[in-house]
Every structure is written in structure tokens, then in C-alpha cells.
C-alpha positions as CSV (number, residue, x, y, z in Angstrom):
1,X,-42.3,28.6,-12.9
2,X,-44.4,30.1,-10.1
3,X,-40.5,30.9,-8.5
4,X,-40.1,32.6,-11.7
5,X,-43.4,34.5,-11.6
6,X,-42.8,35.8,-7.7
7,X,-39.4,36.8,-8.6
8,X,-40.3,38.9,-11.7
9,X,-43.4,40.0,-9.5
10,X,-40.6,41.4,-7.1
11,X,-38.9,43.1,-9.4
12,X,-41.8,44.9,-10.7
13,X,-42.0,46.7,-6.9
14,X,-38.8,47.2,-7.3
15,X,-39.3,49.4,-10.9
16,X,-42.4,51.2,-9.6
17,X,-40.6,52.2,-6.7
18,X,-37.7,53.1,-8.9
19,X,-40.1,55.4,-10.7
20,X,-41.3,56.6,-8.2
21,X,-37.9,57.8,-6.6
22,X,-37.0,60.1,-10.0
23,X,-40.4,61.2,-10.2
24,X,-39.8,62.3,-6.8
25,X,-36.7,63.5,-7.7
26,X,-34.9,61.6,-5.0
27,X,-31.0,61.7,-4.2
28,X,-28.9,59.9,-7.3
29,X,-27.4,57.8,-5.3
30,X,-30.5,56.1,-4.2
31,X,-31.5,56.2,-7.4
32,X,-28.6,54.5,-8.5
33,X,-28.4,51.6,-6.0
34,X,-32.1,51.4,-6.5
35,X,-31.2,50.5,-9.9
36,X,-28.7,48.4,-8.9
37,X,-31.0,46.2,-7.0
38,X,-33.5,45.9,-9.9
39,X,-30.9,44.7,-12.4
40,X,-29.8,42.1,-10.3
41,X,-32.7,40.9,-9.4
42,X,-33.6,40.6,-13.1
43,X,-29.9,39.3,-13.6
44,X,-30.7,36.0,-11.3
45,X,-34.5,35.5,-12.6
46,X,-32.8,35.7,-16.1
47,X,-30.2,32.9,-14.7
48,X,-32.1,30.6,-13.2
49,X,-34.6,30.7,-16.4
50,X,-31.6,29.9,-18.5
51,X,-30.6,27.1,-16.3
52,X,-34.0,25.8,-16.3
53,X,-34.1,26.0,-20.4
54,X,-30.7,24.6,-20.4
55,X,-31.3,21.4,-18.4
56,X,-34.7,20.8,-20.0
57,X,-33.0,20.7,-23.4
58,X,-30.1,18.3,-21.9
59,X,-32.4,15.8,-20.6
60,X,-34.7,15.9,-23.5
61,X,-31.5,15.9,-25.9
62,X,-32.9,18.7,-27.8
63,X,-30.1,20.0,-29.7
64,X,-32.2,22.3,-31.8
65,X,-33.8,24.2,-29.4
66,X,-30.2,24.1,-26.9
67,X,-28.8,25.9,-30.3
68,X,-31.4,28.7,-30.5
69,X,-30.9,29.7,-26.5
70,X,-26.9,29.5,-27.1
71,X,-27.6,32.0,-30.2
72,X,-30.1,34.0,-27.4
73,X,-27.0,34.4,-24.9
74,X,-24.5,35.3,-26.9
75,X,-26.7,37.9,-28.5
76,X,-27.6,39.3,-25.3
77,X,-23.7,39.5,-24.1
């Protein structure tokens, strides 16, 4: 999990200097790409989370708690 915590750490830099940049009232288009970058950032910590859940619940044959993340990501899509 420590991967997980540096990556979300990352992506809180990336937010503050997103607010930053329309507090600053930068260029849209940097804006925009800036928030580009943020959400997939996010997009992969979010992925390789789920994996992580996934495969836990495989190995474990947990298919309570697989059912609840399925339910998760489909509500989420």
C-alpha cells in the first residue's frame, strides 16, 4: 500500500497546483491538460487498488466481498 499512498500523495500536488493555476487564472488549456493529468493519475491509483482488492478476494475465495467491489465498479461506470 505505501505505492498506493505515494501515488495518491502525487496526485494531491497535482490538485494544489491545479488550484492554484485557476486561482491564478491561468490559460484553459493548461488548465485543462492539468486536469487531464490529475484524473489519470487518479484513474491508475484507482486501477491498481482494484486489482489489488480483486486478487486478494481470488486467492482468499472471498466471493462475498469480490460481489460488493463488482457492485462498487459498476456503480462507478
Amino acid at each position: 500500500m505505501d505505492d498506493v499512498v505515494t501515488r495518491l500523495k502525487k496526485v494531491c500536488g497535482q490538485i494544489q497546483g491545479l488550484i492554484r493555476m485557476v486561482e491564478q487564472e491561468e490559460h484553459c488549456e493548461k488548465v485543462i491538460v492539468q486536469f487531464q493529468a490529475a484524473k489519470a493519475a487518479l484513474d491508475s491509483t484507482y486501477s491498481m487498488v482494484l486489482n489489488g482488492s480483486l486478487k486478494e478476494c481470488m486467492s482468499r475465495h472471498d466471493a462475498e466481498n469480490m460481489e460488493r467491489i463488482l457492485k462498487l465498479i459498476s456503480k462507478h461506470q
